[in-house]
N, CA, C and O atoms as CSV, one atom per row, in Angstrom:
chain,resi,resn,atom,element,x,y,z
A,1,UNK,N,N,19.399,-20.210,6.555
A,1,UNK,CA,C,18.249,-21.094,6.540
A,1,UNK,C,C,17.672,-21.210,7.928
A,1,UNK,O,O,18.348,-21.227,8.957
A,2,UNK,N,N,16.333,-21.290,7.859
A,2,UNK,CA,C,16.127,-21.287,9.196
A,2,UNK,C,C,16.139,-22.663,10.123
A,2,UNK,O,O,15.921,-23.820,9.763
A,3,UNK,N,N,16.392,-22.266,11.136
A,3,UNK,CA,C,16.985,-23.639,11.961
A,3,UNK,C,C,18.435,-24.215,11.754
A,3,UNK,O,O,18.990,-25.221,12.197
A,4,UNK,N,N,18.913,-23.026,10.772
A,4,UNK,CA,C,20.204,-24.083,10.216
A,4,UNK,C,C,21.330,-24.025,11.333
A,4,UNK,O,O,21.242,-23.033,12.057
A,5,UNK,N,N,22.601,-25.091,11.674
A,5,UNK,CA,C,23.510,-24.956,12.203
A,5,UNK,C,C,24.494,-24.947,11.348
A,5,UNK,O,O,24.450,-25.404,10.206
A,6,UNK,N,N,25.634,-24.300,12.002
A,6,UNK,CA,C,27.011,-24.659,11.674
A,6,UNK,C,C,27.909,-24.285,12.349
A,6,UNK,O,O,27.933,-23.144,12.811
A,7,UNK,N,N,28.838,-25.158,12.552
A,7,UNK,CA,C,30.400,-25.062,13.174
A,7,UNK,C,C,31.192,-24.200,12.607
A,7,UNK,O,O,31.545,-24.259,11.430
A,8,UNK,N,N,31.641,-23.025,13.717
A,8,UNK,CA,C,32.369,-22.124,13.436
A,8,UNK,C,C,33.616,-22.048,14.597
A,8,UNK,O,O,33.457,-22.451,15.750
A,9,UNK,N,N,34.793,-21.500,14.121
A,9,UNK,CA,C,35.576,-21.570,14.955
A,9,UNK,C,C,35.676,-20.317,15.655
A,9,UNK,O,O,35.637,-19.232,15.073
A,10,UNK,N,N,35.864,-20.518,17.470
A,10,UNK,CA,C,35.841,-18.939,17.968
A,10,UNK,C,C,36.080,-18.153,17.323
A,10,UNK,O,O,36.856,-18.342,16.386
A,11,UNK,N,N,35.440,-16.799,17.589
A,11,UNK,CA,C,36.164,-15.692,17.642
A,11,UNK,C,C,35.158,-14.729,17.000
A,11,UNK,O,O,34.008,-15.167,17.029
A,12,UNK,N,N,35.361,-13.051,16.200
A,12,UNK,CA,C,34.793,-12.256,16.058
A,12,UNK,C,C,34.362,-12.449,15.221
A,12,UNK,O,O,34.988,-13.065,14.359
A,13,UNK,N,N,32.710,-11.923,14.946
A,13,UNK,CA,C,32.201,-12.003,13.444
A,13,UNK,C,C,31.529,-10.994,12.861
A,13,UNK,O,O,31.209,-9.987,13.494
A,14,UNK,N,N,31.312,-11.132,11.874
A,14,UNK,CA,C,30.259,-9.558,10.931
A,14,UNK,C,C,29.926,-10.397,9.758
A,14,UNK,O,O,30.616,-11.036,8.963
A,15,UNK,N,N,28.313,-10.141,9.933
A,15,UNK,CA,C,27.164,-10.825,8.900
A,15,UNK,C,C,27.451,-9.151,8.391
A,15,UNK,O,O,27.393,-8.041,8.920
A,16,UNK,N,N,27.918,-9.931,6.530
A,16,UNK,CA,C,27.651,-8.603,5.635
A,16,UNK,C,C,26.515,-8.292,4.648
A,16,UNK,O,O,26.452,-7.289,3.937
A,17,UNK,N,N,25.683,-9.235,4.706
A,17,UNK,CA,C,24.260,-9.537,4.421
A,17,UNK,C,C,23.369,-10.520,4.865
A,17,UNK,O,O,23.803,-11.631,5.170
A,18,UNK,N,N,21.883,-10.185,4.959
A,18,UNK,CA,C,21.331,-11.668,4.835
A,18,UNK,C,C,20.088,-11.230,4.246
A,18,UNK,O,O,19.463,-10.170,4.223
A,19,UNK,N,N,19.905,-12.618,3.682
A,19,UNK,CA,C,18.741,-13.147,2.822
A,19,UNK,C,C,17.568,-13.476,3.165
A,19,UNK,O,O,17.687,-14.643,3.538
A,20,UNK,N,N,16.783,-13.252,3.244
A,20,UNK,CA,C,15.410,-13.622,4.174
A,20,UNK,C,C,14.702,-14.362,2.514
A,20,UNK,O,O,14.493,-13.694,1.500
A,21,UNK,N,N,14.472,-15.743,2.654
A,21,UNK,CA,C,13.635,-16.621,2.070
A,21,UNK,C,C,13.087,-17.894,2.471
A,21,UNK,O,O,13.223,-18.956,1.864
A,22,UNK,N,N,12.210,-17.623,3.960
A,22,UNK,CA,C,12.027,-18.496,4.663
A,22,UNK,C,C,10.425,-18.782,4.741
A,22,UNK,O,O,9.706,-17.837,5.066
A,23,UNK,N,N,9.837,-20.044,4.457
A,23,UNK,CA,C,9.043,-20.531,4.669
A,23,UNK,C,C,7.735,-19.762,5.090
A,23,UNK,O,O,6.706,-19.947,4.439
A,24,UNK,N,N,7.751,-18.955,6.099
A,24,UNK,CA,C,6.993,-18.282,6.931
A,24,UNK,C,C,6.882,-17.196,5.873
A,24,UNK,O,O,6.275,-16.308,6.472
A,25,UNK,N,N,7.148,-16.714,4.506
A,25,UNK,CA,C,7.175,-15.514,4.215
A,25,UNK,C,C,6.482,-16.184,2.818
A,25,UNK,O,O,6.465,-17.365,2.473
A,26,UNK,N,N,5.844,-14.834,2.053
A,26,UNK,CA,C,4.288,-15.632,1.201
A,26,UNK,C,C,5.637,-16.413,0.051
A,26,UNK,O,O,6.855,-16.293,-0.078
A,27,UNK,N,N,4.803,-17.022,-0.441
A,27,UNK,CA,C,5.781,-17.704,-1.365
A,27,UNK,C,C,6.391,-17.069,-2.626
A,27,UNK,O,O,5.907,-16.409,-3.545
A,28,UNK,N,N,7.654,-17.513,-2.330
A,28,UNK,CA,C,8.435,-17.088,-3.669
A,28,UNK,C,C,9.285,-15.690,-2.891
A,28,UNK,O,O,10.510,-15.666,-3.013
A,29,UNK,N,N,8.778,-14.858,-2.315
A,29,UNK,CA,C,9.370,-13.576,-1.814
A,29,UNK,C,C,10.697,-13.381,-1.115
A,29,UNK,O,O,10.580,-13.894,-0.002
A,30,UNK,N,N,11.708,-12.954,-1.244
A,30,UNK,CA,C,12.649,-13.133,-0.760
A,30,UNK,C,C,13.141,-11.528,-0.537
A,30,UNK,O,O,13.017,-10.751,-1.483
A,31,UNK,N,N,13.802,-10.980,0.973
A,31,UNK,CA,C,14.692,-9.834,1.515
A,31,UNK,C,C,15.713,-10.008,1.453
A,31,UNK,O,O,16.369,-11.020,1.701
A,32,UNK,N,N,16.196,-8.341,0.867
A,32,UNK,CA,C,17.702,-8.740,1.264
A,32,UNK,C,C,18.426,-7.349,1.874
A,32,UNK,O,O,18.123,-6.213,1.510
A,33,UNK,N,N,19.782,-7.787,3.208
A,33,UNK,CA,C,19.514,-6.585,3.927
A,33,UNK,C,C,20.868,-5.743,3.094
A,33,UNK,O,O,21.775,-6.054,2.322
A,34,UNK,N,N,20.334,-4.433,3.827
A,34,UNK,CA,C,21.078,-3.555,3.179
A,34,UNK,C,C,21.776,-2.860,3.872
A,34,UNK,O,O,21.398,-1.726,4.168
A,35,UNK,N,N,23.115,-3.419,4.360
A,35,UNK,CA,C,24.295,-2.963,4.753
A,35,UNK,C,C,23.850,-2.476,6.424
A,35,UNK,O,O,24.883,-2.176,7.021
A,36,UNK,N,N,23.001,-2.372,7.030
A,36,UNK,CA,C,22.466,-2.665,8.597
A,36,UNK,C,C,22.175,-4.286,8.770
A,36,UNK,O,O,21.134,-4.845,8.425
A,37,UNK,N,N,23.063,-4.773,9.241
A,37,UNK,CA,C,22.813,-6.399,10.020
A,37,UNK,C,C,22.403,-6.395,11.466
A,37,UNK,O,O,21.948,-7.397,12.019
A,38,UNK,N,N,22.610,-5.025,12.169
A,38,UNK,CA,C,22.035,-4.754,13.326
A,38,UNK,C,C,22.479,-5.853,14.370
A,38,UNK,O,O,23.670,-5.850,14.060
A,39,UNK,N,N,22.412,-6.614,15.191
A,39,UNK,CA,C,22.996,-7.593,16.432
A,39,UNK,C,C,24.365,-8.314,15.558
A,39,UNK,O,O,25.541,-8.525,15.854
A,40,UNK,N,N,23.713,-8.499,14.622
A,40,UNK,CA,C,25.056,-9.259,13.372
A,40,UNK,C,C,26.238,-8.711,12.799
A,40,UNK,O,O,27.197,-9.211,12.211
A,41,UNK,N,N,25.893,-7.459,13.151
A,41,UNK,CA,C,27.366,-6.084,12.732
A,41,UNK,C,C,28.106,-7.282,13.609
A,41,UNK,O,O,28.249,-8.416,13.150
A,42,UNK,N,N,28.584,-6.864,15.005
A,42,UNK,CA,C,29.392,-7.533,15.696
A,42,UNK,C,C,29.284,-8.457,16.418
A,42,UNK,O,O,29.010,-7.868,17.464
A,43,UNK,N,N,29.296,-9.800,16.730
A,43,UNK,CA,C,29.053,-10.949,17.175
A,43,UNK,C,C,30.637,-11.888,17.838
A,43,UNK,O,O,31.708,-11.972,17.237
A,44,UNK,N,N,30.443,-12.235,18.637
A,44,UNK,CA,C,31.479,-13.159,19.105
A,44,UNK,C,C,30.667,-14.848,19.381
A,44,UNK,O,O,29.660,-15.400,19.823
A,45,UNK,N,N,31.853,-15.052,18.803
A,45,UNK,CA,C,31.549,-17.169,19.282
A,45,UNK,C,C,32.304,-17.857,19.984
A,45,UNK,O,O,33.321,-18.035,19.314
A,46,UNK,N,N,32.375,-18.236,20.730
A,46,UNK,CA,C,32.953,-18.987,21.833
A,46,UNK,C,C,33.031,-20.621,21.971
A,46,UNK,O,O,32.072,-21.379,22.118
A,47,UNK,N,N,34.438,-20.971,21.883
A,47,UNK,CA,C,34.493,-22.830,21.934
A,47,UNK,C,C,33.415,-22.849,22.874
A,47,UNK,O,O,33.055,-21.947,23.631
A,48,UNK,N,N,32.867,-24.197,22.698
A,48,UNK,CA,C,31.696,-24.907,23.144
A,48,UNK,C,C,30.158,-24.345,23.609
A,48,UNK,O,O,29.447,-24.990,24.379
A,49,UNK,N,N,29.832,-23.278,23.126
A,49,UNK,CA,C,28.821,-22.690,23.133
A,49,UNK,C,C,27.951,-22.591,21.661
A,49,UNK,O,O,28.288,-22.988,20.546
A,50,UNK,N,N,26.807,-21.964,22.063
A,50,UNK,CA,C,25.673,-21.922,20.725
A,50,UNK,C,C,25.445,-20.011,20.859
A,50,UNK,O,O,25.449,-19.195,21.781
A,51,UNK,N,N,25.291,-19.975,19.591
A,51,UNK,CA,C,24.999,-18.460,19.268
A,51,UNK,C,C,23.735,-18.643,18.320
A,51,UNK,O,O,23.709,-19.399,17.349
A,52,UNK,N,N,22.666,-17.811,18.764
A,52,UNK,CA,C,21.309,-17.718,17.838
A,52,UNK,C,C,21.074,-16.365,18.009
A,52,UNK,O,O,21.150,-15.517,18.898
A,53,UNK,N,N,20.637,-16.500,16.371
A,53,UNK,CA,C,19.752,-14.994,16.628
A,53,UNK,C,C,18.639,-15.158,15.486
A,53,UNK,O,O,18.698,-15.665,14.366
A,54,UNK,N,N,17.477,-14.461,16.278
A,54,UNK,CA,C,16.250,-13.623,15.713
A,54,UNK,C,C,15.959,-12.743,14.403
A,54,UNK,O,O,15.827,-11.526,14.526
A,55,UNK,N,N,15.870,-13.299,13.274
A,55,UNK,CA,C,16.093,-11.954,12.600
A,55,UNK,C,C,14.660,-12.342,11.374
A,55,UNK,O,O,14.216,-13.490,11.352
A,56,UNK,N,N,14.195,-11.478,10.629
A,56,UNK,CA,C,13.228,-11.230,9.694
A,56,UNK,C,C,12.002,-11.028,10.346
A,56,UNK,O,O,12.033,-10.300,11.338
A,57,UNK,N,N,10.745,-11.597,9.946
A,57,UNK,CA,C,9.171,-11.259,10.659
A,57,UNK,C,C,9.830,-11.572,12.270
A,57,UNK,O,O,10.704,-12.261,12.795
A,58,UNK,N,N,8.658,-10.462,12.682
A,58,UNK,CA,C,7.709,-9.506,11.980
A,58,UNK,C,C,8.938,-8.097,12.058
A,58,UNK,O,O,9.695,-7.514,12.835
A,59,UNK,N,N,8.368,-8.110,10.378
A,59,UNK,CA,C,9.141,-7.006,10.381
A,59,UNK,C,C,8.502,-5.071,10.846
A,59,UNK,O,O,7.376,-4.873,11.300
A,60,UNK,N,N,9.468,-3.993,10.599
A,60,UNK,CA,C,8.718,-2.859,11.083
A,60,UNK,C,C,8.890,-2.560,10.028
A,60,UNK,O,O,9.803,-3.034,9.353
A,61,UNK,N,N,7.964,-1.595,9.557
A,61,UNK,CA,C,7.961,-0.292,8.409
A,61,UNK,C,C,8.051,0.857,8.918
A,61,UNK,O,O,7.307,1.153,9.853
A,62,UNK,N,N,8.949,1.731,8.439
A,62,UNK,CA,C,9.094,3.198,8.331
A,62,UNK,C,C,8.982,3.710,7.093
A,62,UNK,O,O,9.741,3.484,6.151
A,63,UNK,N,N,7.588,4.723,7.101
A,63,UNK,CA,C,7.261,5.325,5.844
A,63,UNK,C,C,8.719,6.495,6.132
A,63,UNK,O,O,9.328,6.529,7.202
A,64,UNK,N,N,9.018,7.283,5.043
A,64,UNK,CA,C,9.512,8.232,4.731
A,64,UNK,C,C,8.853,9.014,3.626
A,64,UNK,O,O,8.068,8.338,2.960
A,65,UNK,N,N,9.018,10.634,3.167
A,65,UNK,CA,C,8.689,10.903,2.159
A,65,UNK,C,C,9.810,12.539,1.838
A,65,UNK,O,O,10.387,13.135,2.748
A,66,UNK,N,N,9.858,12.942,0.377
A,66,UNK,CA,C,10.562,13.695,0.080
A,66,UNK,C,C,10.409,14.040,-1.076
A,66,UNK,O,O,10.178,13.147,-1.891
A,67,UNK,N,N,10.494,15.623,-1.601
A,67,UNK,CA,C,10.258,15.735,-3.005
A,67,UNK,C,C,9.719,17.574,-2.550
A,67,UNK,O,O,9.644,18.198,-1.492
A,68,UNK,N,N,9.420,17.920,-4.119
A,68,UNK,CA,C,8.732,19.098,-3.900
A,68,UNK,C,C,7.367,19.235,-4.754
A,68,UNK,O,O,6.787,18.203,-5.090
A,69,UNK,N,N,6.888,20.409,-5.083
A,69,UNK,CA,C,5.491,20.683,-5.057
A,69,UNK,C,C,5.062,19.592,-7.029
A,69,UNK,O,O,3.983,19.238,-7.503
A,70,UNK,N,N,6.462,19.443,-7.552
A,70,UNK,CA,C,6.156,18.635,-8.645
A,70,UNK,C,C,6.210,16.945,-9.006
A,70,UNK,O,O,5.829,16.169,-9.883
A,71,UNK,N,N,6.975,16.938,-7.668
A,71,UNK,CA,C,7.133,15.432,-7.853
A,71,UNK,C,C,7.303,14.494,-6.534
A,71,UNK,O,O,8.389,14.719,-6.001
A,72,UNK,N,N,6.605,13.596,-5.920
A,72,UNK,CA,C,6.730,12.986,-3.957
A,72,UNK,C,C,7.554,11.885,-4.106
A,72,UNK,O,O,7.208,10.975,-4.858
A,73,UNK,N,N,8.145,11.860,-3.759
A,73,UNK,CA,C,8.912,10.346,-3.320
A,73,UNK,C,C,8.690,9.737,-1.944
A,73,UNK,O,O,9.279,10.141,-0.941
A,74,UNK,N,N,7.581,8.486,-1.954
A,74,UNK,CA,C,7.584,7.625,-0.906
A,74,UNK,C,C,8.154,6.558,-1.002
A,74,UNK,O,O,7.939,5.724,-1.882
A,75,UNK,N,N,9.303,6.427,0.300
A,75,UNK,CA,C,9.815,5.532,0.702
A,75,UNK,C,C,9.441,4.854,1.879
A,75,UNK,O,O,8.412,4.977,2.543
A,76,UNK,N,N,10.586,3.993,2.079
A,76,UNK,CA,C,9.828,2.646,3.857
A,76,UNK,C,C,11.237,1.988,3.505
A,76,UNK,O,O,11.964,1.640,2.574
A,77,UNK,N,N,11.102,2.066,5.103
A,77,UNK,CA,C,12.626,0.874,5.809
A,77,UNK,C,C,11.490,-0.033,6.310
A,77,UNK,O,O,10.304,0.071,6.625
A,78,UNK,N,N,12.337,-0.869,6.236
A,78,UNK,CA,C,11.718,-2.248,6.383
A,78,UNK,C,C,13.070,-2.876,7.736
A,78,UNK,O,O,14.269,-2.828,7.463
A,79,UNK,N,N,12.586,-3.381,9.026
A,79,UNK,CA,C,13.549,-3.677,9.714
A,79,UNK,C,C,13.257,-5.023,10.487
A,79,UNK,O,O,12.227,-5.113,11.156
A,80,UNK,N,N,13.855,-5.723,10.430
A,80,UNK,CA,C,13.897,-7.136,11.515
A,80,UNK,C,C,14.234,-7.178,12.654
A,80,UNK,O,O,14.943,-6.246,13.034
A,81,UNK,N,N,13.907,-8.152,13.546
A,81,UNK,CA,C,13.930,-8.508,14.731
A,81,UNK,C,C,15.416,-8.391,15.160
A,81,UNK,O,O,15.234,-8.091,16.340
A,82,UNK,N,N,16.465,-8.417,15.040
A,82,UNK,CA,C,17.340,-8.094,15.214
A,82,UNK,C,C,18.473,-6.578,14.758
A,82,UNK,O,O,19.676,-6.346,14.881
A,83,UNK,N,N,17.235,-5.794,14.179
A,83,UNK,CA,C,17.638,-4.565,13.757
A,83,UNK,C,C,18.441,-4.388,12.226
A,83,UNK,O,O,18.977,-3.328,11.901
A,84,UNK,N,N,18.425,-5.354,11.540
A,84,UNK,CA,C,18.948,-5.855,10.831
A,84,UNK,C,C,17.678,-4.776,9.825
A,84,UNK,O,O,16.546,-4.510,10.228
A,85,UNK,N,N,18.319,-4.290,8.403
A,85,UNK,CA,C,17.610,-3.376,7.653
A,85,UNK,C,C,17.553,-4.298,6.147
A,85,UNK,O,O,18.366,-5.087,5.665
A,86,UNK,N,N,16.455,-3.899,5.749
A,86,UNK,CA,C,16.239,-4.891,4.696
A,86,UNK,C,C,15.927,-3.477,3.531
A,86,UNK,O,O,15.484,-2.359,3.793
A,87,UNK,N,N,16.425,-4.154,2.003
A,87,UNK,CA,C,15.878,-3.084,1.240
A,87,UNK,C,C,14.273,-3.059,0.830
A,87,UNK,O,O,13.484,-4.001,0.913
A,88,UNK,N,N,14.067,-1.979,0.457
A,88,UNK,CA,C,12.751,-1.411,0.356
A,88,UNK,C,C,12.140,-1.983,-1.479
A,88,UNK,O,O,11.149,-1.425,-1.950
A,89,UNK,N,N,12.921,-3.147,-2.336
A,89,UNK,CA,C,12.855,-3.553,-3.058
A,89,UNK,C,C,12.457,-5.261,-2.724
A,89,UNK,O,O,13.280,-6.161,-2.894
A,90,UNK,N,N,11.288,-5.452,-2.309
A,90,UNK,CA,C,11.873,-6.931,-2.674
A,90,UNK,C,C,11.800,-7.620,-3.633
A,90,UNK,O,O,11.723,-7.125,-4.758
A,91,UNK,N,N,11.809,-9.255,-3.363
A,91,UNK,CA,C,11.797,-10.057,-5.092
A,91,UNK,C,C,11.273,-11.189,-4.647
A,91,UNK,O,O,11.345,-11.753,-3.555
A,92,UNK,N,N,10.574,-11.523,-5.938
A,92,UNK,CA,C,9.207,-12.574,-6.067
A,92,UNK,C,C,9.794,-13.342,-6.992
A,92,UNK,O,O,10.154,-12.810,-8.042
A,93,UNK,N,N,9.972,-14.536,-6.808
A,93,UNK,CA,C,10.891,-15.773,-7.675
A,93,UNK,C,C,11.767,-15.097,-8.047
A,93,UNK,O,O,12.121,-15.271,-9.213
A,94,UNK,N,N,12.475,-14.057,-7.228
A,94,UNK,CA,C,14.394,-13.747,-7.506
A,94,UNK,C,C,13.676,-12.599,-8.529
A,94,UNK,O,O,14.617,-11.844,-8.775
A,95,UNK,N,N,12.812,-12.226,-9.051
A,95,UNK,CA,C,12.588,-11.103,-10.064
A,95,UNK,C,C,11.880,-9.590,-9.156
A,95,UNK,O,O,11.213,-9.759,-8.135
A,96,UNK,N,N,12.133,-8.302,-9.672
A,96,UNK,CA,C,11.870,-7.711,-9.138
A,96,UNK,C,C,9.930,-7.488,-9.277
A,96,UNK,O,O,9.753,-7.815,-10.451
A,97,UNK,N,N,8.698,-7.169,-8.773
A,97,UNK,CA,C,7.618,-6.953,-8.991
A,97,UNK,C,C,6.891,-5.503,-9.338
A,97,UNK,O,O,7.004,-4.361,-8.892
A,98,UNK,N,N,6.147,-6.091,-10.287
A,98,UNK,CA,C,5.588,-4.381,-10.420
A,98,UNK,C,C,4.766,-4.589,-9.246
A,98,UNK,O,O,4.080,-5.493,-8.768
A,99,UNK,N,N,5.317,-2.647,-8.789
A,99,UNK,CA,C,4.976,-2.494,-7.728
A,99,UNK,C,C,3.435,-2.095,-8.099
A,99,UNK,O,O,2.849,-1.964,-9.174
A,100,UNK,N,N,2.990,-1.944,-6.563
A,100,UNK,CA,C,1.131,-1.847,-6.370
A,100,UNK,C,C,0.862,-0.643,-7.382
A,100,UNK,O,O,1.763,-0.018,-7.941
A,101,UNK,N,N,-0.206,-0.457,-7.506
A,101,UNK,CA,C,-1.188,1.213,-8.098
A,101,UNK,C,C,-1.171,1.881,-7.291
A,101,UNK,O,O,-1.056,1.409,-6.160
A,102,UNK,N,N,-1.267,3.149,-7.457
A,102,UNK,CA,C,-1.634,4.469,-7.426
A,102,UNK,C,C,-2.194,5.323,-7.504
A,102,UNK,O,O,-1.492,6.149,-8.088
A,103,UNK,N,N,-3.272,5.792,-7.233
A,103,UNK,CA,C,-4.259,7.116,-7.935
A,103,UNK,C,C,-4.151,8.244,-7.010
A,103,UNK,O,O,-4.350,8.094,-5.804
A,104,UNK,N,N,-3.867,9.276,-7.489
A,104,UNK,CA,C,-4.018,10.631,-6.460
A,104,UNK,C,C,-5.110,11.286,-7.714
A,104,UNK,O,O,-5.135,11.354,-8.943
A,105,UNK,N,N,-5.763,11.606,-6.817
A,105,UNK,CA,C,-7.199,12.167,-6.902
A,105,UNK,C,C,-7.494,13.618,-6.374
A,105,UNK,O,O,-7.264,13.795,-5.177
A,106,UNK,N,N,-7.911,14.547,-7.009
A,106,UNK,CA,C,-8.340,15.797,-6.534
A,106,UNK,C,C,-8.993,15.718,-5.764
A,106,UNK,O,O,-9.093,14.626,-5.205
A,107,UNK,N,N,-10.145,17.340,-5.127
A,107,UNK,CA,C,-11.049,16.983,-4.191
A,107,UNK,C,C,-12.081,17.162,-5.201
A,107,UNK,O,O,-13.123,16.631,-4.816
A,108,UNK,N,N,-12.242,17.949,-6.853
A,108,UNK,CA,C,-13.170,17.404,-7.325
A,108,UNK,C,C,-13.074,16.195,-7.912
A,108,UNK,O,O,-13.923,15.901,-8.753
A,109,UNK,N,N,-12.370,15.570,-7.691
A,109,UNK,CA,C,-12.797,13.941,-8.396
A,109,UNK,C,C,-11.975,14.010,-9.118
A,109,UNK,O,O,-11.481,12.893,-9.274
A,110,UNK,N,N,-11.271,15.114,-9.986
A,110,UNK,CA,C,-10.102,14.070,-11.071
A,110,UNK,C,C,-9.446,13.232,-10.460
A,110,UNK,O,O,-9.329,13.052,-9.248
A,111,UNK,N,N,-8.890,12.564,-11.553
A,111,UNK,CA,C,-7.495,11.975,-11.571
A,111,UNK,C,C,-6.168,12.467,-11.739
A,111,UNK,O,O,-5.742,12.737,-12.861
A,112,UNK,N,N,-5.490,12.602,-10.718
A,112,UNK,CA,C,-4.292,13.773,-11.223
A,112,UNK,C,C,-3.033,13.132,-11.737
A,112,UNK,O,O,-2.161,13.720,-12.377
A,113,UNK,N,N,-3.029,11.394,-11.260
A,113,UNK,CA,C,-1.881,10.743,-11.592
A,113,UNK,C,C,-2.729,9.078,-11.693
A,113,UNK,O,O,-3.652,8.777,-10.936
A,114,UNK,N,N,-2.307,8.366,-12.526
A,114,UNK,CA,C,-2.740,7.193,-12.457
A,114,UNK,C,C,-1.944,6.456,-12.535
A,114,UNK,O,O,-1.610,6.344,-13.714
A,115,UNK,N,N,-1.114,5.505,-11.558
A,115,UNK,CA,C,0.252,4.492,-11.854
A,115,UNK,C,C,0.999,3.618,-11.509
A,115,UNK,O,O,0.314,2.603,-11.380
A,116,UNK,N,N,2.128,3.395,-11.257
A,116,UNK,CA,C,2.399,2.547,-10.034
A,116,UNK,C,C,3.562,2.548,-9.568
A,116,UNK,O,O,4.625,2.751,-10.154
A,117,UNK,N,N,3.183,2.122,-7.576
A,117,UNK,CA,C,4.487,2.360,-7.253
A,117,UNK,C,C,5.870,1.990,-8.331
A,117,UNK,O,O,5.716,1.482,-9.441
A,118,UNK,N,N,7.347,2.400,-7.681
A,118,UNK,CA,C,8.256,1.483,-8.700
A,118,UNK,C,C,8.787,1.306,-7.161
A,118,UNK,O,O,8.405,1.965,-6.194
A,119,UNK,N,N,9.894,0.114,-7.171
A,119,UNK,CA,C,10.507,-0.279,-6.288
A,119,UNK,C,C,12.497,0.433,-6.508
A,119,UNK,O,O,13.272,0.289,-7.454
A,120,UNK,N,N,12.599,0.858,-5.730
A,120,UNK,CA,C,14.076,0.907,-5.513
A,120,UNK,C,C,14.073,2.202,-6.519
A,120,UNK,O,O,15.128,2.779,-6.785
């Protein structure tokens, strides 16, 4: 949560996920990371000290793509402020969304595909 505290007792740590559903993000939408926690892999805490970290917006995108002459697969990493990797699925009130449209278009004008992204 953001802003949240809590008392932990020294010593080594590893965030094995996190959840991004914070205020600042459109409503309802929620990330979740995928096995990169990035600064959060390894962390130490120390009696009488504070540990913070940075993580979700603004996030980066990395397109990717792959496939051959019959079928493209576009993908995107999605990454946070702390390097932390989020999946390329997210969710809108906890449900997954149909993803955006699609049209690939010839150069005479057909329509060669009409549809929509899918997620994950």
């Amino acid at each position: 949560m953001l802003g949240q505290r809590w008392e932990l007792p020294a010593g080594n740590y590893t965030a094995l996920s996190i959840e991004l559903d914070p205020p600042n993000l459109s409503r309802g939408w929620t990330l979740k990371s995928v096995g990169k926690t990035g600064k959060l892999k390894n962390f130490q805490i120390h009696s009488g000290r504070d540990v913070s970290f940075d993580v979700g917006p603004p996030l980066e995108v990395k397109t990717n793509t792959s496939g051959n002459k019959e079928r493209v697969l576009i993908g995107f990493n999605l990454t946070g402020r702390a390097g932390e990797m989020y999946a390329a699925h997210p969710r809108k009130n906890r449900k997954k969304p149909l993803g955006p449209p699609i049209k690939i278009i010839a150069e005479s004008g057909k329509v060669l595909v009409a549809d929509r992204f899918k997620y994950g």
